[in-house]
C-alpha positions in Angstrom: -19.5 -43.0 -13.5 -20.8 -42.6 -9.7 -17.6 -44.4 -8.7 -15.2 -42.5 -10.8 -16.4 -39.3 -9.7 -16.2 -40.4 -6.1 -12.2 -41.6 -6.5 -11.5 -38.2 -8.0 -13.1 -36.0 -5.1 -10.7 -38.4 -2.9 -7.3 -38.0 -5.4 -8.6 -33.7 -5.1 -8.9 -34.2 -1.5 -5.6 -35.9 -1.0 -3.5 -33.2 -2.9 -5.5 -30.5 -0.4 -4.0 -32.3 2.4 -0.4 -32.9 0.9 -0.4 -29.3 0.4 -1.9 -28.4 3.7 1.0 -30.4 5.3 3.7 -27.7 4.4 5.7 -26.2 7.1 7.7 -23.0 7.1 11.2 -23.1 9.4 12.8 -20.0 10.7 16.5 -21.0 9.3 18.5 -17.6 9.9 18.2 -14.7 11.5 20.1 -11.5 12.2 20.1 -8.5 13.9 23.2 -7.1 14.0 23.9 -6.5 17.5 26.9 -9.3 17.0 27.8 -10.0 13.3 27.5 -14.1 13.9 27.4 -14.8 10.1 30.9 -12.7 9.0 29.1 -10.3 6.8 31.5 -8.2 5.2 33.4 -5.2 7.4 35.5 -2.8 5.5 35.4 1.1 4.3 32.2 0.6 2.5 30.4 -1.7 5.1 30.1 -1.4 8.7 27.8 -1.7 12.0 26.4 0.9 13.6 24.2 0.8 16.5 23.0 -2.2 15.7 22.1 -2.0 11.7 24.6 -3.3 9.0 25.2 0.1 7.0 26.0 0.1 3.3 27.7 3.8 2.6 29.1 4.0 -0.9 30.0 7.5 -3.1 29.8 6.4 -6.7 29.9 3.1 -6.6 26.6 0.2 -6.2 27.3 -2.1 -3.3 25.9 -5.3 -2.5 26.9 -8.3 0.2 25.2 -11.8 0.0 26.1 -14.9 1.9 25.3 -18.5 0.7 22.7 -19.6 2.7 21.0 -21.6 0.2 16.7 -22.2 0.3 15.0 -23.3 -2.6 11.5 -22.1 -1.5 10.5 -20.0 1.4 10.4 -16.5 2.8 12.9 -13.8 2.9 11.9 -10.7 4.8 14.4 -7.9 6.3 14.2 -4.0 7.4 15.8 -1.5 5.8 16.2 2.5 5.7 17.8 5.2 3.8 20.1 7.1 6.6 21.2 9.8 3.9 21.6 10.4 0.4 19.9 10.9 -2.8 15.8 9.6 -2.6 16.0 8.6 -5.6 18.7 5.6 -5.7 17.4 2.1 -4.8 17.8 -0.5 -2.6 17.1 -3.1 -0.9 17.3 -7.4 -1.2 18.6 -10.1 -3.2 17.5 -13.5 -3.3 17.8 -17.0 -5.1 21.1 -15.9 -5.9 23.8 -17.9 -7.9 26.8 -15.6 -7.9 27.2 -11.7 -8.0 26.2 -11.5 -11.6 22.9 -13.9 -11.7 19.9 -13.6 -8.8 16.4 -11.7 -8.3 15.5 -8.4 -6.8 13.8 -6.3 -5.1 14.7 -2.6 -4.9 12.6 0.5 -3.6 13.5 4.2 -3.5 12.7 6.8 -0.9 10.2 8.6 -3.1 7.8 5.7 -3.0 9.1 3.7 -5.9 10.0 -0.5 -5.6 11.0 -2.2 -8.3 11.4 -6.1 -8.9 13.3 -8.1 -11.2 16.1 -10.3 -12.1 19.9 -9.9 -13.3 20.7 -13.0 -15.6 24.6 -12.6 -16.6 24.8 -9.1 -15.9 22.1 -8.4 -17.3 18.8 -6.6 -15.3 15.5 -7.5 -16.5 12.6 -5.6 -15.0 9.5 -8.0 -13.4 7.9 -4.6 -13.8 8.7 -1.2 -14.1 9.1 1.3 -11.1 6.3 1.4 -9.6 4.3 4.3 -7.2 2.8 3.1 -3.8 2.0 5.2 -0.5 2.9 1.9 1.3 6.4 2.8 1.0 7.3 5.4 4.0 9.8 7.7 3.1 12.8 8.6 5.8 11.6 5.8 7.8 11.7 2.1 8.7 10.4 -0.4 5.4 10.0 -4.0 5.7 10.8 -5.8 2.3 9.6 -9.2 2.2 10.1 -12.1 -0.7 7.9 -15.5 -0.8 9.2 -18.0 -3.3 7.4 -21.0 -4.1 8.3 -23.0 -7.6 7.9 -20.6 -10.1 5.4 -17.9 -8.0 7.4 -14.9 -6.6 5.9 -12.6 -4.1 6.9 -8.9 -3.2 5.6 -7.2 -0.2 6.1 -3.8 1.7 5.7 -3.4 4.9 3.5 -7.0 5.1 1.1 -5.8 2.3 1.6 -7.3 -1.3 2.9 -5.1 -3.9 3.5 -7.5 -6.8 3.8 -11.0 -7.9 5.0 -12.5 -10.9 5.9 -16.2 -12.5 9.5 -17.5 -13.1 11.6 -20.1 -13.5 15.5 -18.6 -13.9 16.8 -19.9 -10.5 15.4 -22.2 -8.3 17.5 -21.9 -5.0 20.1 -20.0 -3.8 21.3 -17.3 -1.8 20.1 -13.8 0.2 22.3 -10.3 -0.4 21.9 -7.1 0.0 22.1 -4.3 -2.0 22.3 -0.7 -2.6 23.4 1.8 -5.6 25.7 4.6 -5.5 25.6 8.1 -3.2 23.9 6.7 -0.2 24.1 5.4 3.6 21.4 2.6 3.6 21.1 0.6 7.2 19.7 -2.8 7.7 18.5 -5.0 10.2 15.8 -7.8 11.4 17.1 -10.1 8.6 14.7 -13.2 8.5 14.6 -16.2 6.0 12.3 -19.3 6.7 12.1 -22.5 4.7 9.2 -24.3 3.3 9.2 -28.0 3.5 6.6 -30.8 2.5 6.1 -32.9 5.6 6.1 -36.8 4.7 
């Protein structure tokens, strides 16, 4: 029995160390003084003094690129330049295609939101949600941690919400906004977690 307990506090210690041996990479980052990665340029999406601005009527808007991570970090800033306070925005991530990814919205009132669209379809994580983190007509930093199945949502470095899922497992970064706003971003960040061997 003595021995059996010993080669399990060795096995527990081992997995400690495995998971103490995981590294986070900085794999992309933009800031929108040049546009190295093609984001999109048109009517409804341009750069302005160094922020990628999403202006849209009626309409919601969203630009994503393919840069692919299966788990890691995904952190950017973001601020409403004019429009209504109450239409959301913010970052997309694990994304397959336009119609299937996760979210992570918040609204000038004080309001985030997080969830996922599966086919078209949004499902809420949780539903809109008041915190004073949020600073309204000002400068928010929305960060996402994904590991497995865990999902992480923070403002402004300070965790809002976490939740357990297993749609998607890698895939892309986006941006998003709905209709009748100017929305600016910047300082966009995603690192990648890797076991060492």
């Amino acid at each position: 029995m003595k021995k059996q307990r010993i080669l399990l506090l060795l096995v527990v210690l081992g997995i400690g160390m495995l998971k103490l041996g995981a590294q986070e990479s900085l794999v992309y980052r933009q800031t929108f003084d040049t546009n190295k990665m093609y984001w999109p340029i048109d009517d409804n999406f341009s750069i302005v003094d160094g922020e990628y601005v999403l202006h849209t009527e009626n309409q919601e808007l969203y630009a994503y690129l393919d840069l692919s991570s299966k788990d890691g970090t995904f952190q950017l800033d973001t601020r409403l330049i004019t429009g209504k306070s109450t239409a959301g925005y913010g970052l997309l991530f694990r994304l397959q295609d336009p119609y299937n990814f996760y979210f992570f919205f918040l609204v000038d009132q004080g309001y985030f939101l997080a969830g996922k669209a599966v086919d078209r379809q949004g499902i809420n994580f949780c539903p809109w949600t008041y915190t004073s983190i949020i600073k309204a007509q000002a400068k928010n930093t929305l960060k996402v941690t994904y590991e497995g199945e865990k999902l992480t949502f923070l403002i402004n470095n300070t965790e809002v919400f976490s939740h357990q899922d297993s749609s998607f497992e890698s895939g892309g970064i986006g941006l998003y906004t709905q209709g009748g706003v100017r929305v600016a971003f910047d300082n966009i960040l995603v690192w990648e977690t890797t076991e060492d061997t």
